[in-house]
C-alpha positions in Angstrom: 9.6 -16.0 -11.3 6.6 -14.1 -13.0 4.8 -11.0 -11.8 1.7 -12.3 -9.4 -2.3 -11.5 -11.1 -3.9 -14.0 -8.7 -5.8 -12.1 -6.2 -5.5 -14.8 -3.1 -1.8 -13.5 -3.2 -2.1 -10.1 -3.7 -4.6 -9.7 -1.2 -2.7 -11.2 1.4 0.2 -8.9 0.7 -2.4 -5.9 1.0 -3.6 -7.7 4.2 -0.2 -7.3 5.8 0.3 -3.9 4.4 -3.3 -2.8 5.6 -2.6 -4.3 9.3 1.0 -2.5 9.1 -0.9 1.2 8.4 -3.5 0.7 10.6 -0.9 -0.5 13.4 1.2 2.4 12.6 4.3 -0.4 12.5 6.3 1.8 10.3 9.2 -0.9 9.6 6.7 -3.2 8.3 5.4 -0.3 6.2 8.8 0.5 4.9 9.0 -3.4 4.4 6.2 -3.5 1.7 8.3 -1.2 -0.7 10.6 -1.7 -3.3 13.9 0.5 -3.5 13.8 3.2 -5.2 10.0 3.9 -5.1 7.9 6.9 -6.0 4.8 8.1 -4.7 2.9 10.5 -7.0 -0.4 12.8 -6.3 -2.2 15.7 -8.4 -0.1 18.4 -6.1 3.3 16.6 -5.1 5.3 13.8 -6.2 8.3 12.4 -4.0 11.1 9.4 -4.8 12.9 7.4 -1.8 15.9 5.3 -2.0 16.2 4.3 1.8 13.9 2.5 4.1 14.2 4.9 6.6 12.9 7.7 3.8 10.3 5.5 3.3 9.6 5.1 7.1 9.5 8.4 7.2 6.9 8.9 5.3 4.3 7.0 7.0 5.6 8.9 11.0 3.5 11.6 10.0 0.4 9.6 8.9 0.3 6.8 11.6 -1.2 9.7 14.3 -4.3 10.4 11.7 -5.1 6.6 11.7 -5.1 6.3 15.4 -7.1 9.8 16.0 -9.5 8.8 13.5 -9.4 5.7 15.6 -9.2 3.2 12.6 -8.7 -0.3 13.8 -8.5 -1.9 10.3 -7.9 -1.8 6.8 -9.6 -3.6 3.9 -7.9 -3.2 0.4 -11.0 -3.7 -2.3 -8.6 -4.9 -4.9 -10.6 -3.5 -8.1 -8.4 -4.3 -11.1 -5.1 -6.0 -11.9 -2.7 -5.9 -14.8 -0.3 -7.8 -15.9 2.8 -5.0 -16.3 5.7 -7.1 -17.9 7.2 -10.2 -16.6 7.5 -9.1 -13.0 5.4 -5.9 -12.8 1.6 -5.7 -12.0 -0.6 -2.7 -11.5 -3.2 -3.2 -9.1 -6.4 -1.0 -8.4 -7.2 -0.6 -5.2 -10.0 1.6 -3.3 -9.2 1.1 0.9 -12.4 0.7 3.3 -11.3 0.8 7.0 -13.1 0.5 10.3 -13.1 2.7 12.9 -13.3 1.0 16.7 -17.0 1.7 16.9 -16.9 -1.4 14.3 -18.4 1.4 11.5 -17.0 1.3 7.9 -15.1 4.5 6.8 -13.8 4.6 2.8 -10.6 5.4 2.0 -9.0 6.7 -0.8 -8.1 5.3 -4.0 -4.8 3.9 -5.0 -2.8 2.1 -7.8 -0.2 0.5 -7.2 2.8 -0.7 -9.5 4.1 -4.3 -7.5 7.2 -6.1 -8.2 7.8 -9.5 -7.7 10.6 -10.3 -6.0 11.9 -13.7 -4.5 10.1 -12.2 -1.2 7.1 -11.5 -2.8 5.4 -8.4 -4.1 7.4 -4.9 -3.6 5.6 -1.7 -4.2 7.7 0.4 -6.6 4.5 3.5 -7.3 2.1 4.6 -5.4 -0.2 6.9 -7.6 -3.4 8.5 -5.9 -6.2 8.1 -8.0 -9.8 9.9 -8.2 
């Protein structure tokens, strides 16, 4: 097993995760994450070691996606690097749609993946400018 670069892959797993946020399906969410994780920001960092800390952490943001009324997610994968032999750091800036079928950006992300024998896991989510 080897940590994924190739962008047909890793785009389908940001696929699913994208679908999952926009969905507000919160297990599926919780799914995409490795154990423990860490998500880290220029005012707040925060570790979980359960899927339910991780689910929790998205209850609060699915109500923003569906009064913003975004419909979809697009990650805009922008860089990928090889970590070690199962980690890969991927640059992502999200795009969504709102349900008037107008683009809205997003933030910027990067994202520290492990491969695991069920695919990519995300182990750090850093906000980025």
């Amino acid at each position: 097993m080897r940590a994924s670069t190739d962008l047909d892959t890793l785009t389908d797993f940001f696929d699913r995760y994208g679908v999952a946020l926009t969905a507000g399906d919160v297990p599926a969410l919780a799914g995409c994450y490795a154990l423990p994780g860490l998500v880290v920001a220029d005012t707040y960092s925060f570790s979980f070691s359960t899927l339910a800390a991780v689910a929790l952490s998205f209850v609060g943001a699915a109500p923003g996606y569906q009064e913003r009324e975004l419909v979809a997610a697009n990650a805009l994968i922008e860089d990928v690097q090889p970590v070690s032999a199962l980690l890969t750091e991927v640059a992502v800036q999200w795009e969504f749609l709102d349900s008037q079928g107008r683009a809205v950006p997003g933030e910027r992300y990067r994202y520290l993946l492990r491969t695991t024998e069920d695919g990519s896991a995300i182990c750090t989510v850093i906000r980025a400018a």
